[in-house]
N, C-alpha and C positions, 0 to 999 in steps of 0.2 A: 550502579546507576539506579534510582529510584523510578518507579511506573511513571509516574508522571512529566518526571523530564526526558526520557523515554520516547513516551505515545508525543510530546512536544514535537521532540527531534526527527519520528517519524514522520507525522503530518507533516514537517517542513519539508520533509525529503521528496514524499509524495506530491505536494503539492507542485512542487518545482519541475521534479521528471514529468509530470500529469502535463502542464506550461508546456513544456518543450515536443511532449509528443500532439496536446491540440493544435500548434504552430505546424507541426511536422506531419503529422502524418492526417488532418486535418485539412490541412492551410486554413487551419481558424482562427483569426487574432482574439481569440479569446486566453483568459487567466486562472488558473485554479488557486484559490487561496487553501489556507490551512481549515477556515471555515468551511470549504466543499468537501474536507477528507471525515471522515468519519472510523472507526473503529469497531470492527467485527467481533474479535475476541480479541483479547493480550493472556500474558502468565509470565510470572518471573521465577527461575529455577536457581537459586543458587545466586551467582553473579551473572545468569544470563538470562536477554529475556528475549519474548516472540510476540509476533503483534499481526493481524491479519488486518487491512484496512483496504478501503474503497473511496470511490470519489461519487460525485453525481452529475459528472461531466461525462458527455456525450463517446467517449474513447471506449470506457467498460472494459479496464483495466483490474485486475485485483491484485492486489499486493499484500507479501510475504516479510516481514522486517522479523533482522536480528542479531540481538546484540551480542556480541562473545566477549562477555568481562575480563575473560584471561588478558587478548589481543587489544581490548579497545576500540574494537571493530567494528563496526553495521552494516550488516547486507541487505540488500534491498534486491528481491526475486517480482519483477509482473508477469501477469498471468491473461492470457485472454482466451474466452470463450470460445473457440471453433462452430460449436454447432449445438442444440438439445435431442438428441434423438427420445423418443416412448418406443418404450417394450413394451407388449402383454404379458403378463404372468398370471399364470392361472392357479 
């Protein structure tokens, strides 16, 4: 699969989970389109590729996309932020 139909297929992916968790866990009848996902880094290895993307909806979800060209397959990992702690370092 080529980058760009790729980062396509991922922004839709995200988009939609993004949808169902501002309904869910929200109870916000709001919408995430493909225009609110954006892309962090990508890289294609081979026949496979990875994609780190985000949205700018209020959830502050990150998300992990990946394609395994063998299988045909795309995983999609969210990630959220628990807490920021600072250290000192001296």
């Amino acid at each position: 699969m080529n980058v760009e139909k790729f980062l396509k297929i991922c922004k839709e992916k995200v988009a939609q989970y993004e949808t169902e968790l501002l309904n869910y866990d929200l109870a916000c009848p709001e919408h995430c389109s493909t225009d609110d996902v954006y892309v962090v880094w990508s890289t294609k290895v081979l026949q496979n590729n990875k994609a780190l993307l985000a949205t700018n909806k209020p959830v502050q979800t990150y998300y992990e996309a990946t394609y395994n060209g063998d299988k045909g397959e795309l995983y999609l990992d969210a990630y959220r932020k628990l807490e920021n702690q600072s250290f000192k370092i001296d």
